[in-house]
C-alpha positions as CSV (number, residue, x, y, z in Angstrom):
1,X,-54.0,44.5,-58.5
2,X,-50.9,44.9,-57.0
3,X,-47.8,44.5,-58.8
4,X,-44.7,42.8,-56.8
5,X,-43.0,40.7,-59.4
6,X,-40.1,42.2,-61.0
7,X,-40.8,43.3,-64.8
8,X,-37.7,42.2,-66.9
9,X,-38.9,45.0,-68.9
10,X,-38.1,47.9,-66.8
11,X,-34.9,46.5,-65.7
12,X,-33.3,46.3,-69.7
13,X,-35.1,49.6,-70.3
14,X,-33.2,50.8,-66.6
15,X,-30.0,49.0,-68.1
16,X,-30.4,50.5,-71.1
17,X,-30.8,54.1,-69.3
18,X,-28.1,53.5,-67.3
19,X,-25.8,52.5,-70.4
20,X,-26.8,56.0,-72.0
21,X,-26.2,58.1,-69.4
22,X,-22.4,56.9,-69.1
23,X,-22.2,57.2,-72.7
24,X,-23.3,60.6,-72.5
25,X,-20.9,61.7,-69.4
26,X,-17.8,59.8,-71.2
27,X,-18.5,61.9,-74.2
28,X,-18.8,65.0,-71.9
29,X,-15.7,64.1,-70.4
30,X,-13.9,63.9,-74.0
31,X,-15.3,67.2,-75.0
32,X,-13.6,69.1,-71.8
33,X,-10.6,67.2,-72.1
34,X,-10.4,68.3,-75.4
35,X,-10.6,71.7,-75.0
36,X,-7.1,72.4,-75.6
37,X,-6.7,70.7,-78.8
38,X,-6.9,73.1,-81.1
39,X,-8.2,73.4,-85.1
40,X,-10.9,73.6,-87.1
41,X,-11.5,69.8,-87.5
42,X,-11.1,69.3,-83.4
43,X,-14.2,72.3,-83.5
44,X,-16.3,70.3,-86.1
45,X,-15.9,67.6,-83.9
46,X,-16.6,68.6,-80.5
47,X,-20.3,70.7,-82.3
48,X,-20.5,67.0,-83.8
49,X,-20.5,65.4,-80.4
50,X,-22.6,67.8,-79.1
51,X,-25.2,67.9,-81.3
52,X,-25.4,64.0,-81.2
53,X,-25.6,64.3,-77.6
54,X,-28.5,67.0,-77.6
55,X,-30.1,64.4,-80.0
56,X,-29.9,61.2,-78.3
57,X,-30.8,62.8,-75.2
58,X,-34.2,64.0,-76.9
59,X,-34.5,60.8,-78.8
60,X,-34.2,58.7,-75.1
61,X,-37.0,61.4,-73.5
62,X,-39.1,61.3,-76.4
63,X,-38.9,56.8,-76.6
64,X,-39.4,57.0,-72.2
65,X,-42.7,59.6,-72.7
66,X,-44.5,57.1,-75.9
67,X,-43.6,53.6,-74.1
68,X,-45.3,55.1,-70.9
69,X,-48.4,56.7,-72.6
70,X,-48.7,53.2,-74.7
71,X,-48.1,51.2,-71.5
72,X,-50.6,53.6,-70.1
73,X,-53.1,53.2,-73.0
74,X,-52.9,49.4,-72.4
75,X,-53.7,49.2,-68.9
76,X,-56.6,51.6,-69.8
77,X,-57.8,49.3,-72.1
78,X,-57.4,46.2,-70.6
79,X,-59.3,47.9,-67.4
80,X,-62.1,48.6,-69.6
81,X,-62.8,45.4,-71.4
82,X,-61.7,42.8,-69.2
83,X,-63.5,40.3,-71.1
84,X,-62.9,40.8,-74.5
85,X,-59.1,40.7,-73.2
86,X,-59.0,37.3,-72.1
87,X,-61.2,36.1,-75.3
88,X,-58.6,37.8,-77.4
89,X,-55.8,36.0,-75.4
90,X,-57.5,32.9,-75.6
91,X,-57.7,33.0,-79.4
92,X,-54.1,33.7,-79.8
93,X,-53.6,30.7,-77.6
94,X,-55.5,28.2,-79.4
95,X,-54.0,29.5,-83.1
96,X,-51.4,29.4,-81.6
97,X,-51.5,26.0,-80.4
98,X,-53.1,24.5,-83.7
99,X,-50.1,26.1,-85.3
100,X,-47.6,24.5,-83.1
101,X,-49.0,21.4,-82.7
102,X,-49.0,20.5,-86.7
103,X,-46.5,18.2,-87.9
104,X,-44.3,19.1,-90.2
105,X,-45.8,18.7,-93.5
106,X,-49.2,17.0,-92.2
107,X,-52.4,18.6,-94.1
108,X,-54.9,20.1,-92.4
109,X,-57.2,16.3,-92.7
110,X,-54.3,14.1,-91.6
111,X,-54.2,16.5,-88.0
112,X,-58.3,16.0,-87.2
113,X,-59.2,13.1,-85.0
């Protein structure tokens, strides 16, 4: 099945990626511009900086390579037992639905015909 709708998924994850990334080059850019400032503290905080930006950059690759094996696993899945999908879709549906569709306060008796 071909996929040709946009997925408002990939473009917050994209956005999200994108937000990073300038986060990560502003920090860069403080670092260098930095350089001259000299003293122990301006040291802690530049290893600081960089350490947090070794870490989020791990954290980021580490959250891209588990949502696309997951995303992967799904599809597998949901290949595999067509079926039992759509029955487990059309359960949540219909709790769901009974769920909604309750009045406020009604007992279960008062909501059968």
């Amino acid at each position: 099945m071909a996929r040709n709708s946009p997925n408002p998924m990939n473009n917050e994850t994209q956005a999200l990626r994108d937000d990073l990334m300038a986060l990560a080059k502003d920090a860069q850019a403080l670092m260098t511009a930095t350089t001259e400032v000299v003293g122990h503290s301006a040291d802690q905080a530049r290893k600081r900086l960089s350490a947090a930006l070794t870490q989020a950059t791990e954290t980021c690759t580490n959250v891209r390579v588990s949502v696309i094996k997951s995303g992967k696993s799904v599809d597998e899945s949901l290949h595999r037992n067509p079926y039992q999908t759509v029955a487990v879709a059309l359960g949540a549906g219909l709790v769901l639905g009974l769920l909604l569709g309750r009045k406020p306060g009604a007992s279960a008796a008062e909501c059968a015909p």
